[in-house]
Backbone of each chain as ProteinMPNN parsed JSONL, in Angstrom:
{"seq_chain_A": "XXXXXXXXXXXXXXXXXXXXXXXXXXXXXXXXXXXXXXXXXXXXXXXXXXXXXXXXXXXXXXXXXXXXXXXXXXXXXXXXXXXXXXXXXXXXXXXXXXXXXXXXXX", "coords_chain_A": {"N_chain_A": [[0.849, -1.198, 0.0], [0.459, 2.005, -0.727], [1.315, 5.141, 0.696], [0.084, 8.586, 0.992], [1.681, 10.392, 0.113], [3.18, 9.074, -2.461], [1.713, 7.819, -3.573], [0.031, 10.238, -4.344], [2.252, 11.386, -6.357], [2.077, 9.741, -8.407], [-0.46, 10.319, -9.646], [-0.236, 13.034, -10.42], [1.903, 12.475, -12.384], [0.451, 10.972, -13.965], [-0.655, 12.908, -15.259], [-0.559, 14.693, -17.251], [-1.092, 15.053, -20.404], [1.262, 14.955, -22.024], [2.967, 13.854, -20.698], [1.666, 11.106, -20.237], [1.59, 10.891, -23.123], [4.64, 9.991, -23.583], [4.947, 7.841, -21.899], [3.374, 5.457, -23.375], [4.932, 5.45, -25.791], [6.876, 3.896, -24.52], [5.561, 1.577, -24.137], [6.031, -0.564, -25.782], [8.696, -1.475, -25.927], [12.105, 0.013, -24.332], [13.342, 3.216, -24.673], [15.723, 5.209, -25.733], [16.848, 8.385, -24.158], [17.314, 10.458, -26.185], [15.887, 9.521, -28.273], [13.643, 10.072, -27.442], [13.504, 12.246, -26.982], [13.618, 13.07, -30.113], [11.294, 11.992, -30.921], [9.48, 14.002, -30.199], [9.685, 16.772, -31.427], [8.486, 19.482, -31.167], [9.217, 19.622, -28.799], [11.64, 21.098, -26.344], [15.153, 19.638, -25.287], [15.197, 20.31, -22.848], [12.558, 20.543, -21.436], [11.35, 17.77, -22.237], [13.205, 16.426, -20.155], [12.277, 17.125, -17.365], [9.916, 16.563, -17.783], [10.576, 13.293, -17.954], [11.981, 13.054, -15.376], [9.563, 13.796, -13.497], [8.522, 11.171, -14.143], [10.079, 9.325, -13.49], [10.953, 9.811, -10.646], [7.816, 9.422, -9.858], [7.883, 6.794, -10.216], [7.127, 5.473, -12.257], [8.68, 5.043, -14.553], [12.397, 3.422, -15.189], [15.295, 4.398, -15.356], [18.07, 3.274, -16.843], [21.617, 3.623, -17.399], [23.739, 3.096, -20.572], [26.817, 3.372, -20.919], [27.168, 6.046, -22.994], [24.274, 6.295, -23.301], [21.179, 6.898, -22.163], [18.744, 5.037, -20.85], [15.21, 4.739, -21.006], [12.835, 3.052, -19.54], [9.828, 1.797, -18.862], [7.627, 1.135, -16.154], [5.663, -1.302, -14.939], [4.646, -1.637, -12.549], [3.591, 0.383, -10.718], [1.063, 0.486, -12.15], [-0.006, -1.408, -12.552], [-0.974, -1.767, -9.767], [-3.096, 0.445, -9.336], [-4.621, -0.886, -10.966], [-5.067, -2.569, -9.824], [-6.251, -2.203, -6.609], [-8.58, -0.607, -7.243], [-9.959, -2.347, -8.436], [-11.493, -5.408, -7.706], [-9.993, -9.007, -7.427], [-12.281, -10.855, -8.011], [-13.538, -9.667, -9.779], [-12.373, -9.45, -11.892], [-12.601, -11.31, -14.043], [-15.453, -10.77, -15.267], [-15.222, -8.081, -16.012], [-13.21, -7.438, -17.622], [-14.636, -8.727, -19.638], [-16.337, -6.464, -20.233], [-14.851, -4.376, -20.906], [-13.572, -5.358, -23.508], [-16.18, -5.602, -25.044], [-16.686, -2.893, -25.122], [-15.212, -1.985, -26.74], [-14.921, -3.459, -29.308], [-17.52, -2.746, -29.852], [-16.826, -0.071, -30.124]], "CA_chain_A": [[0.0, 0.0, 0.0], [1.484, 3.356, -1.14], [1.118, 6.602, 1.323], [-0.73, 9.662, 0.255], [1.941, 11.645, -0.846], [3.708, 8.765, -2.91], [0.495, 8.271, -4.437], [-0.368, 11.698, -5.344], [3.232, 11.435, -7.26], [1.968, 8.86, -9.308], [-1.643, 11.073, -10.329], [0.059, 13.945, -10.432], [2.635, 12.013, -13.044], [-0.124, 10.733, -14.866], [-2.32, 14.115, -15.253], [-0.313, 15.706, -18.336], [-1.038, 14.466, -21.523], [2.923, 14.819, -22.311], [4.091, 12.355, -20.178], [1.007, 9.644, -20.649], [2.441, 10.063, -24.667], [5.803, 8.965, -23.392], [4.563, 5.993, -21.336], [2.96, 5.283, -24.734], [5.681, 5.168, -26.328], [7.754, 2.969, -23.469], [5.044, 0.338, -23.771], [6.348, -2.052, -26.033], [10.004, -0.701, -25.903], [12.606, 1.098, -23.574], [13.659, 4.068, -25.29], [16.978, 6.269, -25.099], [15.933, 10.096, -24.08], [17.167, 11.111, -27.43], [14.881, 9.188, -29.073], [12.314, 10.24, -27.022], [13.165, 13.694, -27.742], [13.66, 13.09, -31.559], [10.044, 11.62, -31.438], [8.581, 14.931, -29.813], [10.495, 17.615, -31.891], [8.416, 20.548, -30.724], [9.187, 20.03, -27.148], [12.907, 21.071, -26.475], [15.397, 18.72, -24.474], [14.602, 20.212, -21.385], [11.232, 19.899, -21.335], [11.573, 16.305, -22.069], [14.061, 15.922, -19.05], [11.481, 17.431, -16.89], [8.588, 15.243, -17.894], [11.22, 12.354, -17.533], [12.316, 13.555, -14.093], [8.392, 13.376, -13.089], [7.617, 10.358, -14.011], [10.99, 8.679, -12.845], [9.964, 9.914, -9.225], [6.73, 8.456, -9.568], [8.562, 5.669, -9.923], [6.555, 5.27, -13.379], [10.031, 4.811, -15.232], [13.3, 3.367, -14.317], [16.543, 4.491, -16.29], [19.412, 2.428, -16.87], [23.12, 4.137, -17.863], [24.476, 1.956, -20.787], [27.461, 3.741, -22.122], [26.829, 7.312, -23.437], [23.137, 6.898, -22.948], [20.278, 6.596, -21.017], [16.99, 4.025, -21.847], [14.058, 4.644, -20.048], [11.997, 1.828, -19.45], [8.259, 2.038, -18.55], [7.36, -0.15, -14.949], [4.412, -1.006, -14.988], [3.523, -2.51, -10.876], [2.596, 1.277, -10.026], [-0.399, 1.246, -12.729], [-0.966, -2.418, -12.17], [-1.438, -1.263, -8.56], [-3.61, 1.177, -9.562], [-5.866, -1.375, -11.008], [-5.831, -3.795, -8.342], [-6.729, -1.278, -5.772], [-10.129, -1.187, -7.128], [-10.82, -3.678, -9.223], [-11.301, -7.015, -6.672], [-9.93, -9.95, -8.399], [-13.359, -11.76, -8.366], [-14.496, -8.671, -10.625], [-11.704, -9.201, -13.173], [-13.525, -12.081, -15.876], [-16.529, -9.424, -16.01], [-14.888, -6.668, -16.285], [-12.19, -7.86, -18.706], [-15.517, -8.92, -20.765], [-17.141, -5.618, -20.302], [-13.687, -3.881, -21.566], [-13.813, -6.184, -24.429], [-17.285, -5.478, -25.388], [-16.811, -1.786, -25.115], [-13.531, -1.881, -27.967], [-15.536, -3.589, -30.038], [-18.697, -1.604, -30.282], [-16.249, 1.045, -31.052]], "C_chain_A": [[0.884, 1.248, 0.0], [0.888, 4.31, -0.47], [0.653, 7.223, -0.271], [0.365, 9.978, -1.001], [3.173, 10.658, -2.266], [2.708, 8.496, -4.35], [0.072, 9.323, -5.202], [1.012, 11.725, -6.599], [2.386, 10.946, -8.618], [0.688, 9.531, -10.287], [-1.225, 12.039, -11.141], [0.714, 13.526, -12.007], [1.853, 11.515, -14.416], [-0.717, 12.038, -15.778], [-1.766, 14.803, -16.264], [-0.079, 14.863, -19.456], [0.344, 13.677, -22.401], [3.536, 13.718, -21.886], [3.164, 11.001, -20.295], [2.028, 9.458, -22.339], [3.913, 9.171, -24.067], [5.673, 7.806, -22.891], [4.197, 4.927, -22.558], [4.275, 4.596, -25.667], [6.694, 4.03, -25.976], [7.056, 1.646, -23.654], [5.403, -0.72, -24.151], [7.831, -2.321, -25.757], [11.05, 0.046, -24.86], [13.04, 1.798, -24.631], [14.86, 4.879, -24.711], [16.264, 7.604, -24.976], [16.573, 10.428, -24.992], [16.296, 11.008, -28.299], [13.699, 9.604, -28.888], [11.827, 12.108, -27.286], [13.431, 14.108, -29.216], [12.07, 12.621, -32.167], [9.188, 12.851, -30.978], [9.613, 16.128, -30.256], [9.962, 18.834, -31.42], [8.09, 20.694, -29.571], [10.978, 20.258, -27.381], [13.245, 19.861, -25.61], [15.131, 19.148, -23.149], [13.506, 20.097, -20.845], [11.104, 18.231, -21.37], [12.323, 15.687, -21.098], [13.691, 15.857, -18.204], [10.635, 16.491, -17.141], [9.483, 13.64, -17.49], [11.321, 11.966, -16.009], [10.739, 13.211, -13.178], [8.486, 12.028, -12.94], [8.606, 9.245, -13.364], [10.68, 9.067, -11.182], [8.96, 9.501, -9.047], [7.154, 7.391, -9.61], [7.989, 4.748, -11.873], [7.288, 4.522, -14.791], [11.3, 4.514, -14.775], [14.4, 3.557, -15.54], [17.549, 3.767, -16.051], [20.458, 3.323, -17.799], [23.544, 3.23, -18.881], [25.634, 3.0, -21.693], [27.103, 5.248, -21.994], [25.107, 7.717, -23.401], [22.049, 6.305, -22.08], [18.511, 6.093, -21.203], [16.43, 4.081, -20.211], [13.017, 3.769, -20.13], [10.686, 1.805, -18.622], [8.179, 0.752, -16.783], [6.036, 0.207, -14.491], [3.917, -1.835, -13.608], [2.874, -1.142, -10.656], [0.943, 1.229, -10.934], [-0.855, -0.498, -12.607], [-1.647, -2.176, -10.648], [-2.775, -0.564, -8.423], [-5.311, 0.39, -10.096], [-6.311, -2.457, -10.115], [-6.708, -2.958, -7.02], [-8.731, -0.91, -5.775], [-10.783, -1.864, -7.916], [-10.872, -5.151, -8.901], [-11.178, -8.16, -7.768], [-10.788, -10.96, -8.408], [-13.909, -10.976, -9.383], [-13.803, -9.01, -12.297], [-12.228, -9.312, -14.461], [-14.378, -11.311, -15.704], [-16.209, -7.885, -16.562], [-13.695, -6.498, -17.615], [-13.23, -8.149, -19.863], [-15.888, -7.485, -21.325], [-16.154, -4.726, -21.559], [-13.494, -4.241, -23.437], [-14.487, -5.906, -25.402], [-17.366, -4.055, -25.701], [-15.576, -1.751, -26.316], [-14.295, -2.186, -28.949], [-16.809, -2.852, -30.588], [-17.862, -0.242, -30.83], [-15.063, 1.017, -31.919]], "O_chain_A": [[1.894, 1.385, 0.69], [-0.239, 4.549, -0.905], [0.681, 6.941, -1.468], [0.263, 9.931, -2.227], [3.907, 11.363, -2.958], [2.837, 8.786, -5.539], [-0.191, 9.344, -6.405], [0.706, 12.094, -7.733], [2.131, 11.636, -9.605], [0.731, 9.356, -11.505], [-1.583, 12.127, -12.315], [0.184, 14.126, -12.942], [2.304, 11.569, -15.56], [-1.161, 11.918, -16.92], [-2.427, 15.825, -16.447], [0.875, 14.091, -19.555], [0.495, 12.621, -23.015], [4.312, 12.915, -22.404], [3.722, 9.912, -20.431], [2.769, 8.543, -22.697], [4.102, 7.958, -24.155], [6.21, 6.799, -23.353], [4.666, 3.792, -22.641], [4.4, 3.438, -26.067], [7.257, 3.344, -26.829], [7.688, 0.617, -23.417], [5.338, -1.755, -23.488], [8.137, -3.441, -25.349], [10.449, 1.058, -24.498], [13.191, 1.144, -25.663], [14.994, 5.167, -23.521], [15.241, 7.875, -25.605], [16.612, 11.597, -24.61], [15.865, 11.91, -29.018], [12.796, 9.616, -29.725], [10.838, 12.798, -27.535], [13.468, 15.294, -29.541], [11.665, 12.76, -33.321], [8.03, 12.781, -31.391], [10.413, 16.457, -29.38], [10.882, 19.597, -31.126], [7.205, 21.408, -29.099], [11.574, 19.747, -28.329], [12.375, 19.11, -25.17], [14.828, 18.298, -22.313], [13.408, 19.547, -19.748], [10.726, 17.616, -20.373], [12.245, 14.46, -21.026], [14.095, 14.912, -17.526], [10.774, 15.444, -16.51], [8.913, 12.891, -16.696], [10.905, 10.928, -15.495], [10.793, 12.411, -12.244], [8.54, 11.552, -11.806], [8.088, 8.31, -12.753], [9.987, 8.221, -10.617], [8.844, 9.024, -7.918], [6.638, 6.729, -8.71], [8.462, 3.741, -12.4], [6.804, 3.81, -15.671], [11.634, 5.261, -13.855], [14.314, 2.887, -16.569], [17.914, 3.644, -14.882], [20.067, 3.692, -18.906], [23.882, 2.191, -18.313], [25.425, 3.354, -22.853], [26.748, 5.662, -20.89], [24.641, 8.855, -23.442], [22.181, 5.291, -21.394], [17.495, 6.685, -21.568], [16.788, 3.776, -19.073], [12.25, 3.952, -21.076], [10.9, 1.798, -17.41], [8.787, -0.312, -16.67], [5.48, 1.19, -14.001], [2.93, -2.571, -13.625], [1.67, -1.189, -10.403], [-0.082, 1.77, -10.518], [-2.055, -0.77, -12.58], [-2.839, -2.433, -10.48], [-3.544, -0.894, -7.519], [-6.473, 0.724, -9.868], [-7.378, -2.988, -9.807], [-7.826, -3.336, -6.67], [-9.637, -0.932, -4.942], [-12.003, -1.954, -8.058], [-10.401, -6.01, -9.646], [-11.94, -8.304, -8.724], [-10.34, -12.05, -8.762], [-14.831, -11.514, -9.996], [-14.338, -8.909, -13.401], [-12.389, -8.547, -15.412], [-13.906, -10.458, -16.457], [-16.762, -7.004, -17.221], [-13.505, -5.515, -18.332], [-12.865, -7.885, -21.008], [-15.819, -7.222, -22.526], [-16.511, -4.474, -22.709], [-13.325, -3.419, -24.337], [-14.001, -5.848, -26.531], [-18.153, -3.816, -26.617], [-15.286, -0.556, -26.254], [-14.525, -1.236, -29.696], [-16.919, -2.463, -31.751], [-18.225, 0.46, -31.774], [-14.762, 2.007, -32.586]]}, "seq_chain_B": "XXXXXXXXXXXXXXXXXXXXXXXXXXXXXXXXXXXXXXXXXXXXXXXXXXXXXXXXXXXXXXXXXXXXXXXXXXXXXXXXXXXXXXXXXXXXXXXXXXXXXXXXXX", "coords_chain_B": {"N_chain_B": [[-10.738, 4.395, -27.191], [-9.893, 7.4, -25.495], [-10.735, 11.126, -25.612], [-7.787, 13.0, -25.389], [-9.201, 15.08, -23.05], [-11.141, 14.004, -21.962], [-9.614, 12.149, -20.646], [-7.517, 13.345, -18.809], [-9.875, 14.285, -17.09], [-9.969, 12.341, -15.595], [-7.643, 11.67, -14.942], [-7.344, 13.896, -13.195], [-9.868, 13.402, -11.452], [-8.709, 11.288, -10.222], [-6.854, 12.44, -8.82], [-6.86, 13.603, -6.149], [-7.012, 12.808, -2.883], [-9.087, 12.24, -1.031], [-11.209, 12.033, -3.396], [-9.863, 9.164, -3.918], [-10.086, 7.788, -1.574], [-13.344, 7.837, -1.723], [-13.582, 6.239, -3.415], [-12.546, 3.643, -3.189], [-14.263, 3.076, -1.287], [-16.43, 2.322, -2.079], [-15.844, 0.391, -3.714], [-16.352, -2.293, -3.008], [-18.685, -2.442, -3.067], [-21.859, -0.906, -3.761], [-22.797, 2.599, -2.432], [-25.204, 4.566, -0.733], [-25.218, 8.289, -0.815], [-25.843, 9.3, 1.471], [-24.433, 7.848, 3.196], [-21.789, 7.74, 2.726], [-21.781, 10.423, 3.227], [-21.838, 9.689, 5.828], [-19.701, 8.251, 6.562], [-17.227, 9.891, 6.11], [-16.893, 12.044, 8.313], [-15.511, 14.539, 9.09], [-15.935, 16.187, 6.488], [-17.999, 18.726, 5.467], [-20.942, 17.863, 3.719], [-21.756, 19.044, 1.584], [-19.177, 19.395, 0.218], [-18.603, 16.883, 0.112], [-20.428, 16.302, -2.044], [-19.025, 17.586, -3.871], [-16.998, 16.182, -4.678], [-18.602, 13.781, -5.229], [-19.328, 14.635, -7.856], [-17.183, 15.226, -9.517], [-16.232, 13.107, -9.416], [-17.759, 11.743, -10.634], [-18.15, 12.72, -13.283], [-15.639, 12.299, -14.748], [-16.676, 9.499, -15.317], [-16.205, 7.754, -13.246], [-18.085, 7.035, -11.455], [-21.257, 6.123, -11.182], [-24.36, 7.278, -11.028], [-27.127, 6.281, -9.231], [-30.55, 7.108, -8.647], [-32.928, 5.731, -6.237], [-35.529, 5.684, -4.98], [-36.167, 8.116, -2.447], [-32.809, 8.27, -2.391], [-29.593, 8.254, -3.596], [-27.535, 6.003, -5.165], [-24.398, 5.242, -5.521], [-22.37, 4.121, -7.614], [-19.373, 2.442, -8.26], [-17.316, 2.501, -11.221], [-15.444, 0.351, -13.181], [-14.393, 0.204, -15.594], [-12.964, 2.122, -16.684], [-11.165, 2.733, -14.999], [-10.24, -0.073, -15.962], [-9.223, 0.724, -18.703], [-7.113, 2.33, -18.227], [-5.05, 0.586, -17.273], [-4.77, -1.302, -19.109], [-4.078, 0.21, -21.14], [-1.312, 0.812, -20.632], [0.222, -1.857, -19.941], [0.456, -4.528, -22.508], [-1.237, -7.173, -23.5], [0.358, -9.334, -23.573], [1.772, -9.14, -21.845], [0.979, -9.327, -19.168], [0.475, -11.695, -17.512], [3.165, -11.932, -16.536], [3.585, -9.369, -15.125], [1.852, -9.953, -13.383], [2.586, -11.591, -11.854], [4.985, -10.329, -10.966], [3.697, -8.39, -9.206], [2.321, -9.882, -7.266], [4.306, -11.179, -5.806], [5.619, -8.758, -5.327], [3.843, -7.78, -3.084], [3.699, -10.015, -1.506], [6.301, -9.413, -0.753], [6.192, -7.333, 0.855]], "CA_chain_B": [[-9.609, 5.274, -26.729], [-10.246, 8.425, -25.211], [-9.487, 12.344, -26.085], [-7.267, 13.71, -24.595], [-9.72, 15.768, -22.402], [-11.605, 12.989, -20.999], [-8.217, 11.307, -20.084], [-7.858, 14.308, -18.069], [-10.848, 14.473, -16.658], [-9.836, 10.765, -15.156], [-6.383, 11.973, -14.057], [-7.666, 14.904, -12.177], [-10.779, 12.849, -10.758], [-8.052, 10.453, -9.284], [-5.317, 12.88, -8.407], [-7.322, 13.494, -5.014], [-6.95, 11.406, -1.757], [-10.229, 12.261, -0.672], [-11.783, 10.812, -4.29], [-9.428, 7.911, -4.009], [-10.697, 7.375, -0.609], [-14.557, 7.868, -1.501], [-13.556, 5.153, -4.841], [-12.15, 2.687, -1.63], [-15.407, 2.759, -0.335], [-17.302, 1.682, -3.144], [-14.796, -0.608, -4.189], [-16.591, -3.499, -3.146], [-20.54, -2.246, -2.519], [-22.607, 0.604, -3.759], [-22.818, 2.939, -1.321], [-25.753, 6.034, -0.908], [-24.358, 9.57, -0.58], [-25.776, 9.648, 2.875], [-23.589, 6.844, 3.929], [-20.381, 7.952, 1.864], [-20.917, 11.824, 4.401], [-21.343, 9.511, 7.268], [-18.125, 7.762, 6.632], [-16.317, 10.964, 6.511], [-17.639, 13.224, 9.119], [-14.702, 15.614, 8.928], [-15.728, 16.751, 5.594], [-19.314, 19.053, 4.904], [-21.974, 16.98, 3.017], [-21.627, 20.471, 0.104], [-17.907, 18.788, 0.009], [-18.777, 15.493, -0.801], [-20.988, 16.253, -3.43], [-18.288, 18.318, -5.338], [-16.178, 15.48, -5.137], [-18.765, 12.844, -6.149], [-19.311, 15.108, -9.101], [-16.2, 14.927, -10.145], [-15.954, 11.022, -9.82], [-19.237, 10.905, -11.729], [-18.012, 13.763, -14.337], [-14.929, 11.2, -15.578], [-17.27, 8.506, -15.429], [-15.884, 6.598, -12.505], [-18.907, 6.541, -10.334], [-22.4, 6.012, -12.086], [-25.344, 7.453, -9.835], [-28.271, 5.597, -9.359], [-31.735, 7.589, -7.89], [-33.615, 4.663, -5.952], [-36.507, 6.758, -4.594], [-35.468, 9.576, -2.207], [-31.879, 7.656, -1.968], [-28.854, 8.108, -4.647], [-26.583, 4.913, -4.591], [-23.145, 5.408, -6.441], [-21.689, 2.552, -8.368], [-18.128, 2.125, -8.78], [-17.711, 2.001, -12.416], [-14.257, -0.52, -13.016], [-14.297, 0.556, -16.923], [-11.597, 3.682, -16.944], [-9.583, 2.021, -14.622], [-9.077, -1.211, -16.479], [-8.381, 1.034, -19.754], [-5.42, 2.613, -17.814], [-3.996, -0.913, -17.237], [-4.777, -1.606, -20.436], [-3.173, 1.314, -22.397], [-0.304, 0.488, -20.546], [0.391, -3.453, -19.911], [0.14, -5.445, -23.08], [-2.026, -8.384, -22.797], [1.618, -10.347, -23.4], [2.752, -8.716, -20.116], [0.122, -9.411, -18.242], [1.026, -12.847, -16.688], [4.099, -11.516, -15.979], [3.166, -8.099, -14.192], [0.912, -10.507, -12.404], [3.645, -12.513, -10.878], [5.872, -9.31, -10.089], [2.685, -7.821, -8.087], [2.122, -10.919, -6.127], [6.025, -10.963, -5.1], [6.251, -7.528, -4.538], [2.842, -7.615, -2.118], [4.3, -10.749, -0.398], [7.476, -9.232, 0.17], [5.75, -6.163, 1.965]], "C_chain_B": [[-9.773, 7.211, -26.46], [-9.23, 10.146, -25.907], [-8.81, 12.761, -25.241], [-8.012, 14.603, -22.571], [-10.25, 14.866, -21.142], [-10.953, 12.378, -20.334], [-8.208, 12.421, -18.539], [-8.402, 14.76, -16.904], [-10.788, 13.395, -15.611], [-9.265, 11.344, -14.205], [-6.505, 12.784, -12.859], [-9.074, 14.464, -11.23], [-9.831, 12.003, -9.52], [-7.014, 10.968, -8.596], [-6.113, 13.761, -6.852], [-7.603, 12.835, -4.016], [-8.323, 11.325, -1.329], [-11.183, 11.357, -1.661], [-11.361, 9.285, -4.304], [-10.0, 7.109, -2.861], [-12.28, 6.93, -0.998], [-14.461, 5.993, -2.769], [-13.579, 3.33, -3.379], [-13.415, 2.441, -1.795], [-16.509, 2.035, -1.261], [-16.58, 0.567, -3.914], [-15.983, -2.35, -4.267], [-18.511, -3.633, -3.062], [-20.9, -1.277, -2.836], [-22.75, 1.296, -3.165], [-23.736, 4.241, -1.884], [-24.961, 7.491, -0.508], [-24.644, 9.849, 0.617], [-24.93, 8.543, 3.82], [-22.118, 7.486, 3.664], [-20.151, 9.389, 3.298], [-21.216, 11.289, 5.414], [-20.22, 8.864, 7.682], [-17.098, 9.207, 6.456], [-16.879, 12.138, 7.106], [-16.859, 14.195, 9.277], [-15.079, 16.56, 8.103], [-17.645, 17.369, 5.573], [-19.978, 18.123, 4.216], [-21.833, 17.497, 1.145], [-20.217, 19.722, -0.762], [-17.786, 17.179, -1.135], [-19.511, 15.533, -1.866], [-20.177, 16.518, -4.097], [-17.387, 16.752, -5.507], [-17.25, 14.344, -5.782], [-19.29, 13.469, -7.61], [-18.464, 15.038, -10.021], [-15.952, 13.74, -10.349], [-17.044, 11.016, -11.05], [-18.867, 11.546, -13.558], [-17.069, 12.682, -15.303], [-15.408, 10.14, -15.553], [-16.852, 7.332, -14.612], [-16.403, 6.28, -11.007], [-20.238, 6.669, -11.8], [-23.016, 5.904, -10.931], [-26.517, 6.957, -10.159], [-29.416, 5.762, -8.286], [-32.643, 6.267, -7.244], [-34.529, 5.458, -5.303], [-35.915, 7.542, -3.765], [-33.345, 9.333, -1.815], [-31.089, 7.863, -3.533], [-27.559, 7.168, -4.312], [-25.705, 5.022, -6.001], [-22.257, 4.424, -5.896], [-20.447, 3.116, -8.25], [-17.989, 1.423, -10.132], [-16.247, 1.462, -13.241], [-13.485, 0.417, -14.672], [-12.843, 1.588, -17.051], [-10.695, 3.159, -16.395], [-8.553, 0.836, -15.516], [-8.661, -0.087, -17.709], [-7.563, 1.817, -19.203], [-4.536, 1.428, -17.848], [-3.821, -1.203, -18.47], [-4.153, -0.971, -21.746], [-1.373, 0.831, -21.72], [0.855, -1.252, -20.315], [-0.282, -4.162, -21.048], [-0.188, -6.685, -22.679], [-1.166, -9.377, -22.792], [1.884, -10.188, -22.318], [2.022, -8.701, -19.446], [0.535, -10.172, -16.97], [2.123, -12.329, -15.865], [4.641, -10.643, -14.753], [2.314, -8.591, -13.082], [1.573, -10.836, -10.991], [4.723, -11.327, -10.033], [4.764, -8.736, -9.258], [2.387, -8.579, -7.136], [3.204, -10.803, -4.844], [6.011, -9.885, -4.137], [5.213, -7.637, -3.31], [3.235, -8.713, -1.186], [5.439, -10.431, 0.513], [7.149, -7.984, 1.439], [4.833, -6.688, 3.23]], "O_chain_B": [[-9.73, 8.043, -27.367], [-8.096, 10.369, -26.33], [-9.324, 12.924, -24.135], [-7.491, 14.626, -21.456], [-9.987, 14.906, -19.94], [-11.449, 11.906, -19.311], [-8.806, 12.204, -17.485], [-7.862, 15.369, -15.98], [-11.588, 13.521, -14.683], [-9.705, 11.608, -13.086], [-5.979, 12.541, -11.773], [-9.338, 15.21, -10.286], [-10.068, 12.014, -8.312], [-6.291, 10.285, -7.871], [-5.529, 14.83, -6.675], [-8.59, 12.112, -4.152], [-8.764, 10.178, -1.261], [-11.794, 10.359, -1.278], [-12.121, 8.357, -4.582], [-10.366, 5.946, -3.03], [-12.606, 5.788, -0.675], [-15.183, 4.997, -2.737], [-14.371, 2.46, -3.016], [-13.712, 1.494, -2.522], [-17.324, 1.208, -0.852], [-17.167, -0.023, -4.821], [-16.23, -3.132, -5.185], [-19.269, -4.602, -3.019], [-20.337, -0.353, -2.251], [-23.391, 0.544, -2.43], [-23.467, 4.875, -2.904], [-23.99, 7.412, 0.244], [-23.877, 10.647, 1.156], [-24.908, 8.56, 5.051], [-21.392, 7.664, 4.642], [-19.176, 9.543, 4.034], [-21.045, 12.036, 6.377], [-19.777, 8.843, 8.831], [-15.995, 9.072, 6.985], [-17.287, 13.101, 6.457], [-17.509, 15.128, 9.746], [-14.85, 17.724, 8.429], [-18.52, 16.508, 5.657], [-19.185, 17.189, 4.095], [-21.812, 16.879, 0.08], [-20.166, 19.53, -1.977], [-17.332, 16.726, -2.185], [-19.234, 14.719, -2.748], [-20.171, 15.896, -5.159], [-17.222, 16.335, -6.654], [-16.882, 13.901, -6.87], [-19.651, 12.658, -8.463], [-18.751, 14.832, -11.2], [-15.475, 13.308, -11.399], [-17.042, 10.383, -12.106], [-19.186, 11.037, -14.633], [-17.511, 12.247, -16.366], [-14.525, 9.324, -15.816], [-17.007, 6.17, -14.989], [-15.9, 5.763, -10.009], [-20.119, 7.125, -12.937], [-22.775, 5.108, -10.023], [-26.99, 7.137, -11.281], [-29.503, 5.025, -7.304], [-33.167, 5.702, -8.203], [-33.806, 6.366, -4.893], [-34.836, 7.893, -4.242], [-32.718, 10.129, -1.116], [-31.749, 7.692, -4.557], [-26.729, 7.438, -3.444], [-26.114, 4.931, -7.158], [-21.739, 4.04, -4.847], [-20.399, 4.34, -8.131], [-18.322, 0.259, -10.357], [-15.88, 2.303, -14.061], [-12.42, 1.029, -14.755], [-11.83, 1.33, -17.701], [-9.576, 2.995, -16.88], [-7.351, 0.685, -15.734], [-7.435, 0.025, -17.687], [-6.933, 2.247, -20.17], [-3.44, 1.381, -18.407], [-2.688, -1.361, -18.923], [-3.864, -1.41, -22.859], [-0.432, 0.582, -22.475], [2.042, -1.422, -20.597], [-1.456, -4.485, -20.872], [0.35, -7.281, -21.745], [-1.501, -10.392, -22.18], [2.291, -11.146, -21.661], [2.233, -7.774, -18.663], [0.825, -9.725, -15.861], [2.04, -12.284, -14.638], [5.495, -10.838, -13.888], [2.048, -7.939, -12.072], [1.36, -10.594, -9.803], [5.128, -11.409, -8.873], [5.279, -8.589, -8.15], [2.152, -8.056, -6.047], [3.115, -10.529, -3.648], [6.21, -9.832, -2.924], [5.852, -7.572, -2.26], [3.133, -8.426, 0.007], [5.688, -10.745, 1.677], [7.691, -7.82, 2.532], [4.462, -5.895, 4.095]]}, "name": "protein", "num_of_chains": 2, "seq": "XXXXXXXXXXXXXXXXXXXXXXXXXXXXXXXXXXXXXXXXXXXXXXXXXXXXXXXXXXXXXXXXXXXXXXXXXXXXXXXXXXXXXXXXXXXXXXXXXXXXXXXXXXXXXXXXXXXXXXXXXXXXXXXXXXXXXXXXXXXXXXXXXXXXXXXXXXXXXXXXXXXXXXXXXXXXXXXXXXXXXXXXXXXXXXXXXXXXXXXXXXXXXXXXXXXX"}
């Protein structure tokens, strides 16, 4: 169980469009922060270091050093957390249907 | 897949301890709005409405009038598509087994 204010990190981390794209981008992939700022050209690099910096304190991302650069890699227990918290795992098979059902209709 | 706005609308519904709290409470049972301000007697009644407005506004309560009684659902949907935008259904199993771990080891 995660305190308030480690928690609020993690909302807070989510709540700007900017940094969900980068998670986005992390999902299938770690990415070097060049790449990440060669894929968002009209943000500069510091802006992108900043949104990094966030979401690495949320704990959202963990960087690894290899060499000359630096791959950020998506970790995903805080947002599985996020859905265990209220989604009781007797709810899952309905709700995994419902999810399902709702993709398809659209 | 949502716009932008509505995403938003999520992030900033959940980026409050008080909403995350009122979500808790409904987690596992419907609960009426006169139960929800007698579980937090700290807070005005005026209070709790704004916040279940806001749960209800990103769609992660659904209110339901039963004659002079309003019983608010917990509505799973938004949450799983956070898990879901971010944990491929390959990495599921996986993320499963690191959440177990990590919750045993705590």
């Amino acid at each position: 169980m995660l305190s308030n204010a480690e928690d609020d990190s993690i909302y807070k981390a989510l709540g700007h469009y900017r940094r969900r794209q980068i998670l986005d981008m992390l999902k299938n992939n770690p990415q070097t922060t060049g790449a990440l700022c060669a894929a968002m050209p009209d943000l500069d690099r510091c802006t992108v270091m900043q949104h990094l910096k966030v979401l690495e304190d949320a704990d959202l991302i963990i960087a690894r050093r290899q060499g000359r650069e630096r791959w950020n890699h998506l970790n995903p227990l805080p947002i599985r957390e996020i859905h265990d918290r209220w989604i009781s795992q007797y709810a899952v098979p309905a709700v995994d249907l419902l999810a399902r059902l709702k993709r398809n209709l659209e």
